[in-house]
C-alpha positions in Angstrom: 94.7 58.6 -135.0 98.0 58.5 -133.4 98.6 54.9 -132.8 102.2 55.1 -131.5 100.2 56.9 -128.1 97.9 53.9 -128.1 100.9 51.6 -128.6 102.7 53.1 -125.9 99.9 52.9 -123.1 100.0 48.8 -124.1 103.3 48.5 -123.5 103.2 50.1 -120.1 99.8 48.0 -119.0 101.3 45.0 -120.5 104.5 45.4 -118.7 102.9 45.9 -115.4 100.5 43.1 -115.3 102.6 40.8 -117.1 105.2 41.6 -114.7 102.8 40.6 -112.0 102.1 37.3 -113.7 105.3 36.1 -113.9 106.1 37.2 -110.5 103.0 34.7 -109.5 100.7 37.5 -108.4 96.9 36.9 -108.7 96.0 39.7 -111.3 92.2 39.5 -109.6 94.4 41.2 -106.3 95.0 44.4 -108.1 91.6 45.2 -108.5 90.1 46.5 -105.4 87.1 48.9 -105.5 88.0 50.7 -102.6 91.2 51.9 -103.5 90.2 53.0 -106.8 87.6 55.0 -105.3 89.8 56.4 -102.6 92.7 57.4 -105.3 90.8 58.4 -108.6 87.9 60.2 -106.3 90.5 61.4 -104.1 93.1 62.9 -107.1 90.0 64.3 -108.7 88.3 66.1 -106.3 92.0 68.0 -105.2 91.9 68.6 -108.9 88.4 69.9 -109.1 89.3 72.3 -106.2 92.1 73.5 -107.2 91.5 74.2 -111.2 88.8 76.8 -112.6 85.9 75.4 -114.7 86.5 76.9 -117.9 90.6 75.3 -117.3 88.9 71.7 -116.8 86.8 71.8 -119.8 89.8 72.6 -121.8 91.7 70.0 -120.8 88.7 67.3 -120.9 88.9 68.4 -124.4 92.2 68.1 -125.4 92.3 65.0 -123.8 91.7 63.7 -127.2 94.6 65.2 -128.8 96.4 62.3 -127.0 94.9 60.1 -129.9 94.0 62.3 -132.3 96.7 65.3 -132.2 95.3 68.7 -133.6 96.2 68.5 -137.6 99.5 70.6 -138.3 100.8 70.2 -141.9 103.7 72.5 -141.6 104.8 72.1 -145.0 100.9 72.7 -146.4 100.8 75.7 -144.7 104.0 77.4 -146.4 102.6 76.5 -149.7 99.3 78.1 -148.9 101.1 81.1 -147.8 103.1 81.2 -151.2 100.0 80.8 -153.1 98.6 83.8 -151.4 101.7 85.7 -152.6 101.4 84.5 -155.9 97.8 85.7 -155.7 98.6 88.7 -154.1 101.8 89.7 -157.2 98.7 89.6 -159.4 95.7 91.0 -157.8 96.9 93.0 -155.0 95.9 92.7 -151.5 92.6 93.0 -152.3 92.8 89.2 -154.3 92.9 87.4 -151.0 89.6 88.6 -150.0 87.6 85.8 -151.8 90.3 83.6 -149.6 89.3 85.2 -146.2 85.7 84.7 -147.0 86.2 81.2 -146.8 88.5 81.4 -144.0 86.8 79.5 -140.4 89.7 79.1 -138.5 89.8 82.3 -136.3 93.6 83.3 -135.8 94.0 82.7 -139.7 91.0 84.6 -140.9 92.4 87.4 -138.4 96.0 87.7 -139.4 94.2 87.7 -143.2 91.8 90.3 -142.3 94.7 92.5 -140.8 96.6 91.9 -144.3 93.7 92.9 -146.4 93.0 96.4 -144.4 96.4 97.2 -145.5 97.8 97.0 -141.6 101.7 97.6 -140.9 103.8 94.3 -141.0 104.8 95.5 -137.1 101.4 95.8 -136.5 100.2 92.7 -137.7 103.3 91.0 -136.1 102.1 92.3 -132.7 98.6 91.6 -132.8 99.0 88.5 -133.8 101.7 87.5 -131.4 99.3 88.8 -128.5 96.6 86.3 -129.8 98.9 83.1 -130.2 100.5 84.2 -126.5 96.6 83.6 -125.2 95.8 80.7 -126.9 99.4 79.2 -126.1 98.9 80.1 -122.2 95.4 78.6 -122.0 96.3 74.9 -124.0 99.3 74.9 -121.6 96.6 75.8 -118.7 94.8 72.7 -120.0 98.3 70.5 -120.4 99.1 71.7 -116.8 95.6 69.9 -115.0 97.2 66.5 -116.1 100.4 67.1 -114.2 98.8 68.2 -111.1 96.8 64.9 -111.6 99.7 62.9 -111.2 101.4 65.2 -108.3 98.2 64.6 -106.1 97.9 61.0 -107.1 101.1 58.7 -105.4 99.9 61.1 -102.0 96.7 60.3 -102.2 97.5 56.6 -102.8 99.5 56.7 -99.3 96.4 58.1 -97.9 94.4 55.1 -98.9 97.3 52.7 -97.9 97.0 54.0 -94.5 93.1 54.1 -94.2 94.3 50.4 -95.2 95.9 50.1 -92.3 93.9 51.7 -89.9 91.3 49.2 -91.0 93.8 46.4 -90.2 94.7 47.6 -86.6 91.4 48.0 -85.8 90.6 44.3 -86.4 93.5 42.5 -85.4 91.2 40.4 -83.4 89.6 39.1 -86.7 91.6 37.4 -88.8 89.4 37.1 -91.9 89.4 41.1 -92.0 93.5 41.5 -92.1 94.0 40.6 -95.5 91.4 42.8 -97.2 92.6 45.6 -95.5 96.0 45.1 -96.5 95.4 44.4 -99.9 93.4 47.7 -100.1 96.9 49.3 -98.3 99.1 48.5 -101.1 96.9 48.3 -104.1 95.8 51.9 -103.0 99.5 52.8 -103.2 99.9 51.1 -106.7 96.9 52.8 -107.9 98.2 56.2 -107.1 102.3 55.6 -108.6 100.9 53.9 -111.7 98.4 56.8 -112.6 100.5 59.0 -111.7 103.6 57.6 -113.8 101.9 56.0 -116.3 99.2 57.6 -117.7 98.5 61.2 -116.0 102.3 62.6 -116.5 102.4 60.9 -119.9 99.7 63.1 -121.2 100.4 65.7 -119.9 103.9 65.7 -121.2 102.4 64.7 -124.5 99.9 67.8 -124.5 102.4 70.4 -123.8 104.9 68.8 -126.8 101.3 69.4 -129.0 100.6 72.7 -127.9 104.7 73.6 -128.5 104.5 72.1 -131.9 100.8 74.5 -132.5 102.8 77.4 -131.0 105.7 76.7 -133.8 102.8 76.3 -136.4 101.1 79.8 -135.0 104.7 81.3 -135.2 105.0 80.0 -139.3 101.4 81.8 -139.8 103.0 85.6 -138.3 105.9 85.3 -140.3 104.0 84.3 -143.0 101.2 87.3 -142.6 104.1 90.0 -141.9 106.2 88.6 -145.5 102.9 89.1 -147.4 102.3 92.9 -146.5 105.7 93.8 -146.5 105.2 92.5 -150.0 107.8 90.2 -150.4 108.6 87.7 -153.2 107.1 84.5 -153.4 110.7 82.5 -153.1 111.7 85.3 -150.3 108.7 84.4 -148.4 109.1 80.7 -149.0 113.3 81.0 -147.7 111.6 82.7 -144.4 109.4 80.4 -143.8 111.3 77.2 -144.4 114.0 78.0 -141.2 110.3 76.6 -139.4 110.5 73.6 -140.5 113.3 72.4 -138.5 111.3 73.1 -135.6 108.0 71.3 -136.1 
């Protein structure tokens, strides 16, 4: 679990009502139902509208990458690749076939597969690249919804601060109906700066800085693939891969 994400969401909630505290508000004001409705429903359904399924269930699921970021052990993964080579020096390419029998993740078991048919380092390189360019276009697909989120939310927030006010200028002639119309005006606004600033563009900033670091991971796993059929030496292999590190 990533608790510096969790940590960081504190500070910004903290900051905001605490603010408001010491400023004298009443923290019961910024709750209003009606806003919340208006924003949230509001920023969702543009969302909804304007993103295909199969893109919103992706990002609904890396939403939990936010907490729990997608394991990437760059260093592991060089090692594994090394022991491979080792294996590969002693039984030919034909000793990593117990390995790719046990293989589940898909992109590895394929670049393993392609190494074990005996396919050309260029080809491998290319296949492989195709197939991380996909998968790298769809997670950023999924990053993307969350920054759309907070583009539609601070306008729809002016859209419920003025059905706020429309509410006000059509009672001006009762009194006890002014103030919860302008409290629903601004907290509508607040609702739609604060999502938008401090929780929708967070995570999606935060996605795409995963999905950059998988991409970096991905690129480790074709150099790796390409060293072993070109049949490279364990400590040439492990000098290739190493420049990856200062990416991660």
């Amino acid at each position: 679990m990533d608790k510096l994400a969790i940590f960081g969401v504190a500070i910004a909630f903290t900051a905001l009502l605490g603010g408001n505290a010491l400023e004298g508000g009443n923290m019961a004001a910024l709750f209003d139902l009606p806003a919340a409705i208006i924003v949230l429903g509001g920023t969702l359904g543009a969302v909804v509208l304007q993103t295909p399924a199969e893109v919103l269930a992706r990002a609904w699921r890396m939403l939990a990458w936010v907490v729990r970021p997608p394991a990437c052990d760059m260093a592991k993964q060089i090692n594994t690749i090394i022991e491979w080579s080792k294996r590969t020096r002693r039984e030919g390419l034909l000793g990593l076939e117990r390995v790719l029998e046990g293989e589940k993740e898909p992109f590895r078991a394929k670049g393993l597969a392609l190494v074990v048919d005996g396919a050309e380092p260029h080809a491998i390189r290319r296949i492989l690249q195709v197939e991380m360019e996909r998968r790298i276009e769809d997670a950023l697909a999924g990053a993307q919804v969350f920054h759309s989120l907070g583009g539609y939310a601070p306008t729809i927030g002016i859209v419920g601060a003025v059905l706020g006010l429309i509410q006000v200028m059509g009672n001006l002639s009762n009194p006890d109906q002014l103030g919860p119309g302008i409290a629903t005006a601004f907290v509508a606004t607040i609702y739609g700066v604060a999502s938008a600033n401090l929780v929708f563009l967070p995570i999606g900033d935060r996605l795409k800085s995963l999905v950059f670091k998988e991409a970096n991971a991905l690129g480790l796993y074709i150099e790796g693939m390409s060293a072993l059929s070109e049949g490279d030496h364990p400590s040439t292999i492990h000098l290739r891969l190493t420049s990856y590190l200062g990416a991660a």
